[in-house]
C-alpha positions as CSV (number, residue, x, y, z in Angstrom):
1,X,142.5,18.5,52.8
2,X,146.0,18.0,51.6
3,X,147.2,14.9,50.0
4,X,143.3,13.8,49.4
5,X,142.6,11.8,46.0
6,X,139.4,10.9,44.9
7,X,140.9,8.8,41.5
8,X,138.8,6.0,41.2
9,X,135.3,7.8,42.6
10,X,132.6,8.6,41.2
11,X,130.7,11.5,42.6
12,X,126.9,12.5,41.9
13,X,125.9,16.2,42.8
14,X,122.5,17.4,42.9
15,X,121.9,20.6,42.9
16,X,118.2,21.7,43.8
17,X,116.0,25.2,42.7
18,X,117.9,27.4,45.9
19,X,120.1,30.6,45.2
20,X,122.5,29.1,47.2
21,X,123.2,27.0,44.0
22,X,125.6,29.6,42.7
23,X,128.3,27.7,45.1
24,X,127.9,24.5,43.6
25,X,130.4,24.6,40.6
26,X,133.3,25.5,43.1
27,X,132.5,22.1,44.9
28,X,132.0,20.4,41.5
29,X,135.5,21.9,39.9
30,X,137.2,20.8,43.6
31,X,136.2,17.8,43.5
32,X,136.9,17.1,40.1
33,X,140.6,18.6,40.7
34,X,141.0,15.9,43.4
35,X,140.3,13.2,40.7
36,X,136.7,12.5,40.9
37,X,134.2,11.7,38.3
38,X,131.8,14.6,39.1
39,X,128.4,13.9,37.1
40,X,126.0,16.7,38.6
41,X,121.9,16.6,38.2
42,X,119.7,19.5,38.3
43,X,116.0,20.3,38.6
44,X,114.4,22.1,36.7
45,X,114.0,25.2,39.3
46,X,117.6,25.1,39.8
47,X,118.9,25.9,36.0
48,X,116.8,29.2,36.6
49,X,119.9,30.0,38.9
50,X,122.9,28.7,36.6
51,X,123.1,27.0,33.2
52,X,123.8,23.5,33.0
53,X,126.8,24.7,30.6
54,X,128.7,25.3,33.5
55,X,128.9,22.0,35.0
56,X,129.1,20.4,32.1
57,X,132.5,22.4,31.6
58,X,133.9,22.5,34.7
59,X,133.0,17.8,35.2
60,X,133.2,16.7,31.7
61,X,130.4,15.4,31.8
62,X,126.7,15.8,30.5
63,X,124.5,17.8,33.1
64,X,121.2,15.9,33.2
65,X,118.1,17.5,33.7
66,X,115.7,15.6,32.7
67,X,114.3,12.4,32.7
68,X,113.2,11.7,29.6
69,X,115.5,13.2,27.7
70,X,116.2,11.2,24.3
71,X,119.5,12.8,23.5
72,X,121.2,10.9,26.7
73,X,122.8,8.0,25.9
74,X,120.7,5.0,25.1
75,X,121.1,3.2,28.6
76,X,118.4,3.6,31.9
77,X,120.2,6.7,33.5
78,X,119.0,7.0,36.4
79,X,119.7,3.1,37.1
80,X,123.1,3.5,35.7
81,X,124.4,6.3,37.7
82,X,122.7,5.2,40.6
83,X,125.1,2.3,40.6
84,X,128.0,4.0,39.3
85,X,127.8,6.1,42.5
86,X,130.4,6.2,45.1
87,X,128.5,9.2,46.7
88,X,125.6,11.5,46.4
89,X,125.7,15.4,47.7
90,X,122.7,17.0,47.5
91,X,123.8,20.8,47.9
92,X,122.0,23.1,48.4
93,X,119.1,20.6,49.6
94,X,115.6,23.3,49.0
95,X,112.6,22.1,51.7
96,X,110.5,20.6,48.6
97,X,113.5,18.3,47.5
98,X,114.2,17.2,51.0
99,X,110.5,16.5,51.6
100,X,109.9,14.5,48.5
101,X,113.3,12.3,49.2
102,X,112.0,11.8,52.9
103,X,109.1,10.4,51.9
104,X,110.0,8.5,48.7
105,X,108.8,10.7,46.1
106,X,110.7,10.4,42.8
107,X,109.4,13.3,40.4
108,X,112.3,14.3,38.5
109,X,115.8,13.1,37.6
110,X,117.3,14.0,40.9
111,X,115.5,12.7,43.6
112,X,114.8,9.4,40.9
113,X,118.6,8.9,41.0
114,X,118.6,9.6,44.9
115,X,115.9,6.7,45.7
116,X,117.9,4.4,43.2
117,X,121.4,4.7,45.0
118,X,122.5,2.7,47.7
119,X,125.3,4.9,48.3
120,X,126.3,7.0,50.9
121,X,124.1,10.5,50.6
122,X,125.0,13.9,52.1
123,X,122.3,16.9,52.4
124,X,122.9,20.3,52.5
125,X,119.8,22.4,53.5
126,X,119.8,25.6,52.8
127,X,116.6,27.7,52.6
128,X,114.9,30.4,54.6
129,X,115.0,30.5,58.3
130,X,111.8,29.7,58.9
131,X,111.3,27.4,56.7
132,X,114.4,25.5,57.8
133,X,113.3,25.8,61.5
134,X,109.6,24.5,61.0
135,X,108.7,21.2,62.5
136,X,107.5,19.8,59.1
137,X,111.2,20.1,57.2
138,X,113.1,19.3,61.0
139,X,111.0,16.0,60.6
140,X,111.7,15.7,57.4
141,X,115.4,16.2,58.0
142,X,115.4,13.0,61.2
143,X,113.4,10.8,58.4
144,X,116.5,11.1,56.4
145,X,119.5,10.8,58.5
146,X,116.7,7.9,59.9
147,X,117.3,6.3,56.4
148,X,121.6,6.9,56.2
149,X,121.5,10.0,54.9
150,X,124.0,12.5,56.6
151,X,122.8,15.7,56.8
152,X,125.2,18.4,57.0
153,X,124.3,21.6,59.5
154,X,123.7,24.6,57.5
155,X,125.4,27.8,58.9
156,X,124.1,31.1,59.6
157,X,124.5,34.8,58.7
158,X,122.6,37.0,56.4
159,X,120.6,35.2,53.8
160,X,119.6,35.9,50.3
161,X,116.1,36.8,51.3
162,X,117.4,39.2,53.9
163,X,116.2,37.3,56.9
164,X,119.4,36.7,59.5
165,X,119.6,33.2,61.2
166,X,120.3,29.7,59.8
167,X,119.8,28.1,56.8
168,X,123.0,29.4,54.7
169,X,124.7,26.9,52.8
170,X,128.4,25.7,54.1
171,X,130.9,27.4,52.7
172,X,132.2,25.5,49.6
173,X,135.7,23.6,51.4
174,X,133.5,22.5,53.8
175,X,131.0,20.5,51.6
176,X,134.0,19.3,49.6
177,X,135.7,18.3,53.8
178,X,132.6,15.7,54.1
179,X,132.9,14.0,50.5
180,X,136.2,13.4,51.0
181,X,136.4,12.2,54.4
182,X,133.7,9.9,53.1
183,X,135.3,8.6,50.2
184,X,139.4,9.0,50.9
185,X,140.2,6.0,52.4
186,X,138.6,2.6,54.0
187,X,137.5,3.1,57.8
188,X,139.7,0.4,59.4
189,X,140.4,3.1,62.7
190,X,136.8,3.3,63.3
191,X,135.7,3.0,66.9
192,X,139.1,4.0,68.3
193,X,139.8,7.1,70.3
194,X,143.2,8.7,69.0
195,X,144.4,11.8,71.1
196,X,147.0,13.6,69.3
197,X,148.7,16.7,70.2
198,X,150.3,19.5,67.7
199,X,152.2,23.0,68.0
200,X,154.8,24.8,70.4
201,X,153.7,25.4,73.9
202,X,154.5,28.8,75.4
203,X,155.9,29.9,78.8
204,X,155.5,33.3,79.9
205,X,158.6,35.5,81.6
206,X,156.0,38.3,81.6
207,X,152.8,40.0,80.7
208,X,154.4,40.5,77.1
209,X,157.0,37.6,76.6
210,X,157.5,34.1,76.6
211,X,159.8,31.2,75.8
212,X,158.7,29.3,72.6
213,X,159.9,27.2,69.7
214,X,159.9,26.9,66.2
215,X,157.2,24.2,65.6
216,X,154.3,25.3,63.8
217,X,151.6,22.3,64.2
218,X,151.7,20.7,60.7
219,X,153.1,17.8,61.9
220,X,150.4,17.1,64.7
221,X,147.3,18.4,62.8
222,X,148.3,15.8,59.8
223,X,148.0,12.9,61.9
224,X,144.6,14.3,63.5
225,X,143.6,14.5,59.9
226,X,145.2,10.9,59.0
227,X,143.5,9.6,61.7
228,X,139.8,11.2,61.2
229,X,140.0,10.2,57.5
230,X,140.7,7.1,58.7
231,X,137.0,6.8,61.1
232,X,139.1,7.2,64.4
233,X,137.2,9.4,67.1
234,X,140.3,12.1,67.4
235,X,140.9,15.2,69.8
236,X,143.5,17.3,69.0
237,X,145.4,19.4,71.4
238,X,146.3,22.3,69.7
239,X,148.4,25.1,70.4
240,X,146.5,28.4,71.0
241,X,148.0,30.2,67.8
242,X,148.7,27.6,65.5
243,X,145.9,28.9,63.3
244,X,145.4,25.3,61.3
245,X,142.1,24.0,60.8
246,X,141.3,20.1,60.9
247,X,137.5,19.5,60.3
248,X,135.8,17.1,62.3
249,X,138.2,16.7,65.3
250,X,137.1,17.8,68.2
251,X,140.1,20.6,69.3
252,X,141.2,21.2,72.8
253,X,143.5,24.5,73.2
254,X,147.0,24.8,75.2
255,X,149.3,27.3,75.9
256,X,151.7,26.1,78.4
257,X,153.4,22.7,78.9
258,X,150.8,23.0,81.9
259,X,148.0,23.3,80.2
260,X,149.1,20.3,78.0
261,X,149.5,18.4,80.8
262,X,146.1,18.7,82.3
263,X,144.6,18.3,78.8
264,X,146.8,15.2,78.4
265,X,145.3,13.9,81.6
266,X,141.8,14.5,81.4
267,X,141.8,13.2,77.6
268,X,144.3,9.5,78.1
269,X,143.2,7.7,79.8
270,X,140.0,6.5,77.9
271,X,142.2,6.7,74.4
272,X,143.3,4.1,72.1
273,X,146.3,5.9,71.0
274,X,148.8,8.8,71.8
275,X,150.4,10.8,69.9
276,X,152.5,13.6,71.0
277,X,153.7,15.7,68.3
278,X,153.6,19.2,70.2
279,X,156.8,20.7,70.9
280,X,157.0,20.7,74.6
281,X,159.0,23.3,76.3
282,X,161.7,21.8,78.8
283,X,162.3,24.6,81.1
284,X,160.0,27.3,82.1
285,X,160.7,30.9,83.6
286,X,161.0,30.2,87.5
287,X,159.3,33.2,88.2
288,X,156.6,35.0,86.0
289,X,156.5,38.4,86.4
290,X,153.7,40.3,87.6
291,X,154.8,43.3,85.3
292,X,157.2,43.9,81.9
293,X,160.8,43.2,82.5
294,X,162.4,46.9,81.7
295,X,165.2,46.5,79.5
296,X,168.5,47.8,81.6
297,X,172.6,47.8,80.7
298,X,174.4,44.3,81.1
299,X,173.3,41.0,80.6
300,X,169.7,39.3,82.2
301,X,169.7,36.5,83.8
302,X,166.8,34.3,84.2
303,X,166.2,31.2,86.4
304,X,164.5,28.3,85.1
305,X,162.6,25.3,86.2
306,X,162.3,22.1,84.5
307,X,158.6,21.3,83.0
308,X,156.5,18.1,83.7
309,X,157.9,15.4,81.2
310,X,153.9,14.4,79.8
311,X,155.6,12.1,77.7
312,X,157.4,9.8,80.7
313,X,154.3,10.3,83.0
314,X,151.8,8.9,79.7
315,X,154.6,6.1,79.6
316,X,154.7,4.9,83.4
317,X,150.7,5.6,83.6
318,X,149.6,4.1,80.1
319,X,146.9,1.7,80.4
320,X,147.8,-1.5,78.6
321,X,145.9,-1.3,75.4
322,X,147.3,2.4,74.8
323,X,149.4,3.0,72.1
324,X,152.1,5.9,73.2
325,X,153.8,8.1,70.4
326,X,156.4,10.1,70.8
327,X,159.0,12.8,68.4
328,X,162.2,13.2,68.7
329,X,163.9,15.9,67.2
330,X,167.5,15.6,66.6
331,X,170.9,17.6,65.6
332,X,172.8,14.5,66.2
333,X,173.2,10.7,66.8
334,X,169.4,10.5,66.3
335,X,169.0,6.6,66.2
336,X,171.2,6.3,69.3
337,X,169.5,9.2,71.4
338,X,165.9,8.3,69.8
339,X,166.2,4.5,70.8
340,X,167.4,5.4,74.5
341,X,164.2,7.9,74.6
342,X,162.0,5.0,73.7
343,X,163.0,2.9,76.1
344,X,163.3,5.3,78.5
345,X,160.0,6.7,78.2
346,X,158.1,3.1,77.7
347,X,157.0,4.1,74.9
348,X,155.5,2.2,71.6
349,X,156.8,4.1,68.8
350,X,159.0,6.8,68.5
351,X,159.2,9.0,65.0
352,X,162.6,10.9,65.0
353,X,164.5,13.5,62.9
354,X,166.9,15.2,62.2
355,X,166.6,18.9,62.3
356,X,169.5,19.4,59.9
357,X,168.3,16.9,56.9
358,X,167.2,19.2,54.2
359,X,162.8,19.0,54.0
360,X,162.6,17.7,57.4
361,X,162.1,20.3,60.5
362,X,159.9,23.0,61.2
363,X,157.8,25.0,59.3
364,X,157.4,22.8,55.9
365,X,155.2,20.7,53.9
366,X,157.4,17.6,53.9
367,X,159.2,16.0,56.9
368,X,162.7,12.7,56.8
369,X,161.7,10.0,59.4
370,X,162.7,7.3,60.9
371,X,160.1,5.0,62.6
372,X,161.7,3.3,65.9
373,X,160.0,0.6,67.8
374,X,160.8,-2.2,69.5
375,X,161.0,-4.3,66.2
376,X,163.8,-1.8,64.9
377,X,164.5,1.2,62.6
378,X,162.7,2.3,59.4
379,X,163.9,5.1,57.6
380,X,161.7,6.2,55.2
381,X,162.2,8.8,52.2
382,X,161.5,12.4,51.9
383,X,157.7,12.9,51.8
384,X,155.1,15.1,52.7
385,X,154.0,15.2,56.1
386,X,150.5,13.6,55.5
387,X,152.0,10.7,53.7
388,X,154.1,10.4,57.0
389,X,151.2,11.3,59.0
390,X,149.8,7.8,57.4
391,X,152.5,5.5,58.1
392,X,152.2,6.4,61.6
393,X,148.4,5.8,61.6
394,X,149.0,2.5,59.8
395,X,151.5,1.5,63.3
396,X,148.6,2.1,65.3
397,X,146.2,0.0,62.8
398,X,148.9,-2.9,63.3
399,X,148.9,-2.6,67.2
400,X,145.4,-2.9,67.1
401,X,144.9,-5.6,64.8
402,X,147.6,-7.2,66.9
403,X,145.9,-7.1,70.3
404,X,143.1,-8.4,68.7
């Protein structure tokens, strides 16, 4: 997730006897180039899969192993790193392991450590089909998230063993996805609904074209991912094609300003927040054609029709404790034409820019904004679009707090 730091937390990985264990120093090295302190513990089983060496290289720190080792530092390590713990992620999670943490069994340095912590735990399981699917580890598995743990679904494909079905371990970014949306920032949007949409709707002239624009969804999907970080309950409306991933929303797919508009409607109304970051298309073709418009000498013309303004309607419909968001994007007099949108629209907050401020726009990391409510104008510096995508979440925060 871009922008994510982990400076400051402490991360404990334990990595069980599975071959699935292979993945684990990718999520060790991630996490530890996001600025955690990655201290990893192994059974026994699982440095027949891959030398303690290379987690010890990759974190900086010792790999333990063992419980009674006497070259360790002279202090009770499994007390001591239990409370050093911001997190625990058991990856991959073998059917033995997750039994004996179930039922309080604490063997070996790694499930010792995990029975000592009072952190937050993640499990990965990741084993054979059918020894994922019996009844015995699917009990095991509701003891734990019983107990706080979070268990995270294993995927499926081919495994090791050559069986097909679940039981494969996540792929690496997704382990790394739930650590950080654990650890990256305090959960003070939790329990609110945010509804955000992102991208460039698309009106059809024909079977093969359409009128677009140039906005590619960054925007939008950065305040989704502010927002989830943040504990909010988000669905993203999402353009068709913008191809950009946002774990843990839930994603609702448009192509027309049509489409957006229903999904607008059947999502608001229960919401906390709205924010409307999609580029919506003004006009429309008048008339779609059944069949592709030959290309002939001389000009084309082409009627069009104005498209539902989702914005104005979410603004004269809003229920009171909704919080409306709205972009502008501007070529000129953007405070003046900005302001007059707010107002007109009865909106909360409005976030404009200017298209011709250089890093603000389309199609890049960073974005120039100004923040316009009905307290005034703040015009904040050149940034990246998730750092903006924060300042917006922390308006919403403050309405909330505010209605409180």
């Amino acid at each position: 997730m871009s922008d994510a730091s982990l400076k400051g937390k402490t991360v404990v990985l334990g990595v069980t006897g599975g071959i699935a264990a292979y993945k684990i120093p990718n999520v060790a090295h991630a996490l530890a180039k996001l600025g955690a302190d990655v201290h990893v513990l192994m059974t026994k089983n699982a440095t027949e899969f891959i030398a303690p060496l290379v987690f010890e290289t990759l974190t900086n720190n010792r790999c333990i192993v063992d419980t009674f080792d006497r070259n360790f530092q002279y202090d009770v390590a499994h007390v001591s790193l239990a409370n050093k713990a911001d997190l625990m992620l058991i990856a991959p999670a073998t059917a033995n392991v997750i039994a004996k943490m179930a039922h309080g069994l604490a063997d070996d340095m790694l499930t010792t450590v995990t029975l000592a912590a009072t952190c937050p735990k993640l499990v990965a399981p990741a084993m054979n089909t059918h020894m994922l699917e019996n009844p015995i580890t699917q009990d095991n598995l509701k003891t734990l998230e019983r107990y706080g743990f979070t268990v995270i679904p294993s995927g499926s494909g081919l495994l090791a063993c050559g069986d097909t079905g679940s039981g494969r371990l996540p792929e690496e970014s997704v382990l790394v996805d739930y650590v950080v949306r654990e650890l990256v920032c305090p959960k003070d949007m939790a329990g609110m609904k945010v509804v955000v949409s992102a991208g460039a709707t698309c009106e059809p002239m024909d079977p093969v074209r359409y009128i677009t624009n140039h906005s590619t969804g960054k925007m939008g999907c950065a305040v989704a991912r502010a927002c989830m970080l943040r504990g909010a309950d988000v669905t993203l409306l999402c353009a068709r094609d913008a191809g950009l991933r946002v774990p843990f929303v839930r994603n609702v797919p448009f192509v027309t300003a049509k489409d957006l508009f229903e999904a607008v409607k059947e999502n608001v109304m229960d919401a906390d927040a709205l924010v409307m970051a999609a580029a919506v298309a003004d006009y429309r073709p008048a008339v779609v054609a059944e069949d592709k418009v030959k290309k002939a000498d001389g000009a084309l013309s082409l009627a069009l029709e104005r498209t539902d303004d989702i914005l104005a309607w979410a603004g004269a419909n809003k229920p009171e404790n909704l919080y409306l968001c709205g972009f502008s994007m501007e070529t000129r007099d953007l405070i003046e034409n900005s302001t007059a949108k707010l107002h007109k629209k009865n909106l909360d907050l409005i976030v404009a820019n200017n298209l011709k401020v250089p890093g603000a726009g389309f199609g890049v990391d960073t974005n120039v904004v100004t923040l316009i409510s009905a307290d005034g104008a703040e015009s904040l510096p050149l940034q990246s679009k998730d750092a903006v995508a924060m300042r917006i979440a922390d308006e919403i925060v403050k309405h909330r707090k505010a209605k409180q």
